[in-house]
C-alpha positions in Angstrom: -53.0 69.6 77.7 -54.5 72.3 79.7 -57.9 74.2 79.1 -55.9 77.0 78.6 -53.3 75.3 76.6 -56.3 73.7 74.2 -57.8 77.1 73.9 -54.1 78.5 72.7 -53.9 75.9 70.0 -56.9 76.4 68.2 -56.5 80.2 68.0 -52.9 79.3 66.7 -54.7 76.9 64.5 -56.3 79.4 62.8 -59.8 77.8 64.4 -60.7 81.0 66.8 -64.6 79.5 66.3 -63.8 76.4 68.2 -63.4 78.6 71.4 -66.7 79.1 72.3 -67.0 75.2 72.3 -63.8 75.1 74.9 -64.2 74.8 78.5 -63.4 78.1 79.9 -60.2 77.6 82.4 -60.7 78.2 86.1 -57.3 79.5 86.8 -54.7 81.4 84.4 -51.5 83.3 84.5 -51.2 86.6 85.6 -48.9 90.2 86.5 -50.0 91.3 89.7 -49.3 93.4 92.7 -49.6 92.7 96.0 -52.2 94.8 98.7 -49.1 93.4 101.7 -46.5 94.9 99.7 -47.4 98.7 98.6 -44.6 100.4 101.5 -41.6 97.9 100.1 -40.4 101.2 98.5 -40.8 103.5 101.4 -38.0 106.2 101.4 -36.9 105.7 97.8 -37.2 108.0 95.2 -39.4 107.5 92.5 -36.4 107.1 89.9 -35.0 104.5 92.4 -38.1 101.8 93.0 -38.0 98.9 90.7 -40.9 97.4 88.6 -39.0 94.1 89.0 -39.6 93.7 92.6 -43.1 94.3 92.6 -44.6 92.9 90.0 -45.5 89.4 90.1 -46.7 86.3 87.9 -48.9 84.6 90.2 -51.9 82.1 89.2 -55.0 83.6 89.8 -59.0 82.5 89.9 -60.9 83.3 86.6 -63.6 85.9 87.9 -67.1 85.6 87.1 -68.5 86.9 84.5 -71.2 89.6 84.7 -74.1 91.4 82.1 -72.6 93.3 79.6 -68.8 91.9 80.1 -66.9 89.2 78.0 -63.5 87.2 79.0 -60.9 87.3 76.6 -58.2 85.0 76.3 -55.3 87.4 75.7 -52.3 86.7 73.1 -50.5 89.7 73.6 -50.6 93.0 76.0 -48.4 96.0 76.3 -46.5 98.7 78.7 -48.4 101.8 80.0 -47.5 104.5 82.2 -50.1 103.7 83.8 -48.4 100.4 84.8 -45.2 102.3 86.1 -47.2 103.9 88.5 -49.2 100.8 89.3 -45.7 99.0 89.8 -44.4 101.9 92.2 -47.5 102.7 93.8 -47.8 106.4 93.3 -49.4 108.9 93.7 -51.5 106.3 95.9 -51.6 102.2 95.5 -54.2 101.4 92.8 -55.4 98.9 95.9 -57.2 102.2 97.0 -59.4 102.6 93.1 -60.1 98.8 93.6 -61.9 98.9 97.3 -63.3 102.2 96.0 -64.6 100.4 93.5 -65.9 97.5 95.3 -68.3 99.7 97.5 -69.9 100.4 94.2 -72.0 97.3 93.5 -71.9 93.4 94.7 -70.6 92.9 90.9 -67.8 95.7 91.1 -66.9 93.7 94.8 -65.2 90.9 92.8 -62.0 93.7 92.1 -61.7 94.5 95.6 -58.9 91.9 96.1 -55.4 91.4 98.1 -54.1 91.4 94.6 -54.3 93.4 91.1 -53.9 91.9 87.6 -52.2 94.9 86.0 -52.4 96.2 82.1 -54.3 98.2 80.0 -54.0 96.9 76.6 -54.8 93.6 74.6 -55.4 91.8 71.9 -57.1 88.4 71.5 -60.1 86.2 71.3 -63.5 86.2 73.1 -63.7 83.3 75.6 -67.0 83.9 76.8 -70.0 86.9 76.7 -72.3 87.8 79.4 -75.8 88.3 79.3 -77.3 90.9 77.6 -74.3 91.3 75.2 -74.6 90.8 71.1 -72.3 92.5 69.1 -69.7 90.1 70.2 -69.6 86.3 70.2 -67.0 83.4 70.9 -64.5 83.1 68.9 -64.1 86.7 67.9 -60.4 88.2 66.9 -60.2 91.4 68.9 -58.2 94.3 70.6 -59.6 96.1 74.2 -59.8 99.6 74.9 -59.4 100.9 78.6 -62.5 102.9 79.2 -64.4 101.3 82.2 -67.5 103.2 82.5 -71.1 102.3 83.9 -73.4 104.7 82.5 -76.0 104.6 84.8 -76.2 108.3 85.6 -76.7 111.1 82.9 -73.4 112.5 83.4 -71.5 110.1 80.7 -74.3 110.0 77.6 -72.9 112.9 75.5 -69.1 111.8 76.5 -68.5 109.1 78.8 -65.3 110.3 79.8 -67.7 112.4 81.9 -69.5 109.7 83.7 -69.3 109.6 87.7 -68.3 105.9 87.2 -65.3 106.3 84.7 -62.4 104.4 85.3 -59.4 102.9 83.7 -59.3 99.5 83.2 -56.2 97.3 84.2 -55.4 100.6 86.4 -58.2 101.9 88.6 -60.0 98.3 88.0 -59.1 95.0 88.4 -58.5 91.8 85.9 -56.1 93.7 83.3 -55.0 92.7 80.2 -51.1 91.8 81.6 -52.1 88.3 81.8 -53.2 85.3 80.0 -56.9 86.2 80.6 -58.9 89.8 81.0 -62.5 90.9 82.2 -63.8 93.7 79.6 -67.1 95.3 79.1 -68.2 94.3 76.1 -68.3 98.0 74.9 -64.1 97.9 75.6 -63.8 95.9 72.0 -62.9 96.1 69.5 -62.2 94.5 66.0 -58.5 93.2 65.9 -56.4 94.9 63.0 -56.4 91.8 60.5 -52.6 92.9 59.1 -51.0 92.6 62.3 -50.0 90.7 64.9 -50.9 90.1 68.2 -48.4 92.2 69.4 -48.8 95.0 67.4 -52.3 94.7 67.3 -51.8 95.3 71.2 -49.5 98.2 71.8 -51.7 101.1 69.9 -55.1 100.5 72.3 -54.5 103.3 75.2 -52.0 105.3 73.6 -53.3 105.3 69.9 -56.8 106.7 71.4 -55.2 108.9 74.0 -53.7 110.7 71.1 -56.6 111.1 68.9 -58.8 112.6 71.6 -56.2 114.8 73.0 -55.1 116.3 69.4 -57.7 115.4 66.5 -61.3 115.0 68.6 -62.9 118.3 69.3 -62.8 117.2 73.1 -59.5 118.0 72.6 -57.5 120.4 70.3 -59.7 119.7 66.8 -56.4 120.1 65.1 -56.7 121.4 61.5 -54.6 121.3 58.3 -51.6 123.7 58.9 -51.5 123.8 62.1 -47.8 123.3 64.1 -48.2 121.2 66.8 -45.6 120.9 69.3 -45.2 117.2 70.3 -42.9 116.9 73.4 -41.8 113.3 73.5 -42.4 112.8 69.8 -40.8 109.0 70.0 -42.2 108.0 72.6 -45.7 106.1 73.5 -48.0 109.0 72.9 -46.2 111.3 70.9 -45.3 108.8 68.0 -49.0 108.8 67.4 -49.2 112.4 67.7 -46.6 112.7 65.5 -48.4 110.4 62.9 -51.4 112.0 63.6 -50.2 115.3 62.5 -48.4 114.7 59.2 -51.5 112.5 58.7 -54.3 115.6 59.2 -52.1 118.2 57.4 -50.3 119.5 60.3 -46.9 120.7 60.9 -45.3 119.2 63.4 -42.3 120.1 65.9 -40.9 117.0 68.0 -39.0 117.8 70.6 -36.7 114.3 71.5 -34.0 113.9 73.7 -31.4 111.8 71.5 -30.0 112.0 67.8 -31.8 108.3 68.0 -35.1 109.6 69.0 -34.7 112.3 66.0 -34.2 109.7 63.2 -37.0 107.4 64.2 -39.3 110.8 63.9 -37.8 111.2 60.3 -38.9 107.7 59.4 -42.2 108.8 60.5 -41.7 111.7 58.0 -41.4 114.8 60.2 -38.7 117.6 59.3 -39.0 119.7 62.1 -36.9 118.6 65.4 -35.3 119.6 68.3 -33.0 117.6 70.4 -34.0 119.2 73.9 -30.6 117.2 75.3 -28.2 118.6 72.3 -29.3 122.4 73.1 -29.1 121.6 77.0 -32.5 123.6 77.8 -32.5 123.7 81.6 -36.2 125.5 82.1 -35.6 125.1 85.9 -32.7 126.9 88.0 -33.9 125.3 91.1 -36.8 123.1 92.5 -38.5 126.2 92.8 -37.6 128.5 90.4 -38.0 128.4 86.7 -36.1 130.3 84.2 -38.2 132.6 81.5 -34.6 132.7 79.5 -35.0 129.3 78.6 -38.4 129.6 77.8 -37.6 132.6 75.4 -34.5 130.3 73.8 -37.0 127.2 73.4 -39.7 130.0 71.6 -37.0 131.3 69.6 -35.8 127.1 68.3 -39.4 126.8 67.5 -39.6 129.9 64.9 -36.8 129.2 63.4 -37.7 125.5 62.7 -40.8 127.0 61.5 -40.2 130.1 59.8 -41.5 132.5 62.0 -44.5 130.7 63.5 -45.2 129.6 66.8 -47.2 126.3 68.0 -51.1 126.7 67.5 -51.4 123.4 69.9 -48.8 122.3 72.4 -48.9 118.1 72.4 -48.6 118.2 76.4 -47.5 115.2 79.0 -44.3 115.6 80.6 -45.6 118.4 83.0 -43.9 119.8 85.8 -40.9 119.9 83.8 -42.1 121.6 80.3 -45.6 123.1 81.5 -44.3 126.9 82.1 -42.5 126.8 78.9 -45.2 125.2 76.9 -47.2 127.9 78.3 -44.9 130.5 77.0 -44.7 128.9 73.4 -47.9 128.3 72.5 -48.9 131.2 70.0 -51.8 133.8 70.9 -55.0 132.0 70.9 -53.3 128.9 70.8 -53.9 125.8 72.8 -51.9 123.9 75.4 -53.4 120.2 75.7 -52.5 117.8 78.4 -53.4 114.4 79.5 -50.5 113.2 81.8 -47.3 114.3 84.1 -45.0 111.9 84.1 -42.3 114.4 85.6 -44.6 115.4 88.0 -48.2 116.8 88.7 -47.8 120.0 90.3 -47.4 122.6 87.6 -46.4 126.3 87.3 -46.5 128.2 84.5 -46.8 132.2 84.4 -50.3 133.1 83.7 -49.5 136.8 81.7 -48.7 134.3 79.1 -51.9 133.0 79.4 -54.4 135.5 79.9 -52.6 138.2 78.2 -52.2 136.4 75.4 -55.9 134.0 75.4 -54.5 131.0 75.5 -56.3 127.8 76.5 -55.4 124.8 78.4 -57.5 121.7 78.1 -57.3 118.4 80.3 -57.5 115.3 78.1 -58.0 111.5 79.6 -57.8 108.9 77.8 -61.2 108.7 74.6 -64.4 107.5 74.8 -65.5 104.6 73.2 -66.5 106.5 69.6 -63.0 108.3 69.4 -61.2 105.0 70.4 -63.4 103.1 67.4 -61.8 105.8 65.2 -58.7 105.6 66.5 -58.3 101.7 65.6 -60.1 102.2 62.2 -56.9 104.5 61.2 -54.7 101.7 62.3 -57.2 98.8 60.6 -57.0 101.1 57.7 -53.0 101.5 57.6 -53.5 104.9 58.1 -51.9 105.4 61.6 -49.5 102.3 62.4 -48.7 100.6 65.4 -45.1 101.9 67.4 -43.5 99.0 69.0 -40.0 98.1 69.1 -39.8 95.3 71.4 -41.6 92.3 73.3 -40.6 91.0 76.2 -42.8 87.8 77.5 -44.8 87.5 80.7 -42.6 86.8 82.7 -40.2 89.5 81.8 -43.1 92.2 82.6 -41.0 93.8 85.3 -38.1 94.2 83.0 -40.3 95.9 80.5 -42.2 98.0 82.9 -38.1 98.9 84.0 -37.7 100.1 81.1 -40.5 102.4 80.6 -40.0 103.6 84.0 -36.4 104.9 83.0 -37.5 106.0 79.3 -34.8 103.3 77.7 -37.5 102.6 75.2 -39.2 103.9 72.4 -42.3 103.7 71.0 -44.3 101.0 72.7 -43.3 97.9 74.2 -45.1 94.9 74.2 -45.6 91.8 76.5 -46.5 88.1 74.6 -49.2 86.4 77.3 -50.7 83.5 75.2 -48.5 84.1 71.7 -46.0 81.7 72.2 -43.5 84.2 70.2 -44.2 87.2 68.2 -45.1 87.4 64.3 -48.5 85.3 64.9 -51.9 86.3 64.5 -52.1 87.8 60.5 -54.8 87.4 58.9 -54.3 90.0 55.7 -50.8 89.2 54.2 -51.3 91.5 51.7 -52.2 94.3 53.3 -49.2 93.7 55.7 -46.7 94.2 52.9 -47.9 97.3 51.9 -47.8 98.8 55.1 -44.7 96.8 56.2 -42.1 99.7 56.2 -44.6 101.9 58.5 -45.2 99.0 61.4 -41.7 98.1 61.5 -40.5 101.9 62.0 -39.9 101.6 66.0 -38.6 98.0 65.5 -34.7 97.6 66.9 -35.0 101.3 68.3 
């Protein structure tokens, strides 16, 4: 058996302390890109590259491990955005964050490399700490965060989303959680949720805290009871926890889907309000260039009558180009338009009477910092928030799951088994499962 495979049987065994004892592998499994292969899409439209071709499997070196880090051996990871774009390379290769990186310090050299081990989520079991680290030991059952930050300059101590060195693991650094073993700071973990598998316990991490910050933190909206939040995307990675996140805090919220499939799934969740943007054929843009206010004003009037009258006090933002100018327009006087992504595209236009007539606010949200990402897995510990996946693909099927995000054929969140020989393992708290069964299993078969 290999050290790898010896280390997989006593976390199946249930013997997660025996790790420490293991010798740590010097090679393992996993998804990469290539630096020599970032222009085999040249001339392609983004809707037209495939995830498949460029994303690898390869065997790769165990790095070495540094102060303040741990290695993880990794049961299960899942899909991010952030991995489309990683898999496409746009806007820019991520080859360009890792040499960037590199120049930092001999340590942050080791991610300068001809290849990236992609992924920004996991859960699993400590391997192996580094020096200087305590609250974390071999053995333990945990789940990663994908906050990279240094700290070294006074930028980051009241948020470290602020520091000069913040990065996102798996993305803009090296050694990510889309493989069979992952390089973490030791302030990335987290306690593993013990009701849940490795797979769910995996798909919340960057999506799950994303959410929070954007809509519940006061970095982000500091949404209150009664609010009504519009949630574009409400079935998808981020807003299904938006959506939970509002019905949980009191809110109101509006999810806007693009399927009569989407809409049911955001009934299970327990929201009344919904708009199928593809049933009422909203078409915000007449050309490339031109958007149409019309459509705005049709979209405003939806919302009010969903809601008797009311319009959105926070706007759930992250298709952007697309629905930025109307979720300008929507958004109620004094209200709040809060964004953390553009996955239709970055360059946005919106028409700013709404705005400063009418003293609205837009806030930028990235990703949480380590305190809102504690809270954000507590809620999911707690049964509170639940995980969203609907399906797991295994290691080898990465590009066919990364496919899939690319072309929004997916809901919720879908995960990837890397040392899980199949799904269901990893519970720890059968009884807590069942009473929270019917919430984890909402995205399943979507």
């Amino acid at each position: 058996m290999t050290q790898l495979g010896e280390i997989q049987q006593a976390i199946l065994n249930g013997d997660s302390a025996a790790v420490g004892s293991l010798p740590v592998p010097e090679s393992y499994r996993g998804v990469t890109v290539h630096a020599d292969e970032v222009d085999m899409f040249e001339g392609l439209e983004s809707r037209d590259k495939d995830p498949r071709k460029s994303l690898h499997v390869d065997d790769v070196p165990v790095p070495e491990l540094g102060p303040g880090e741990a290695l993880v051996a990794v049961m299960a990871s899942a899909i991010n955005y952030n991995t489309v774009w990683t898999s496409i390379f746009e806007p820019i290769p991520t080859f360009k964050f890792l040499k960037k990186y590199g120049k930092l310090s001999p340590l942050a050299k080791r991610h300068d490399l001809p290849y990236h081990v992609v992924g920004s989520d996991l859960s699993g079991v400590v391997l192996r700490t580094g020096a200087g680290v305590h609250n974390w030991k071999p053995g333990d059952e945990v789940v990663a965060h994908c906050l990279n930050v240094e700290l070294e300059g006074p930028d980051g101590h009241n948020d470290t989303m602020l520091d000069t060195e913040q990065r996102i693991w798996g993305f803009e650094t090296n050694f990510g959680g889309l493989a069979e073993v992952a390089l973490v700071k030791a302030n990335q973990l987290m306690p593993k949720p013990d009701h849940l598998t490795w797979e769910e316990a995996a798909s919340p991490g960057l999506v799950n805290s994303t959410a929070y910050r954007q809509l519940v933190s006061r970095n982000g909206a500091d949404m209150k009871q009664g609010d009504v939040v519009l949630i574009w995307g409400a079935s998808g990675g981020l807003g299904s926890y938006a959506t939970q996140y509002a019905l949980n805090g009191g809110a109101i919220p509006v999810c806007v889907v693009s399927s009569p499939e989407k809409a049911e799934i955001c009934r299970k969740l327990g929201a009344e309000l919904i708009i199928d943007r593809n049933a009422e054929d909203y078409k915000f843009w007449k050309s490339d260039t031109e958007q149409d206010p019309k459509e705005w004003q049709r979209f405003g009037a939806k919302i009010r009558e969903l809601t008797g009258g009311d319009d959105p006090d926070i706007v759930f933002e992250h298709p952007g180009r697309e629905t930025f100018g109307a979720s300008v327009y929507a958004a109620r006087k004094g209200g709040t338009i809060v964004t953390c992504a553009s996955t239709s595209g970055y360059m946005h236009q919106y028409d700013n009477r709404y705005l400063w007539m009418n003293l609205k606010r837009i806030i930028g949200s990235h990703f949480a910092n380590y305190r809102e990402s504690w809270e954000a897995n507590r809620l999911i510990a707690k049964g509170l928030i639940h995980p969203t996946l609907s399906k797991t693909y295994s290691l080898e099927e990465t590009g066919q799951a990364a496919l899939d995000v690319h072309r929004n054929a997916h809901q919720g969140k879908v995960g990837v088994l890397a040392l899980a020989p199949q799904e269901g393992l990893g519970v720890r708290d059968e009884e807590k499962r069942a009473k929270h069964i019917e919430g984890i299993n909402a995205f399943r078969g979507a």
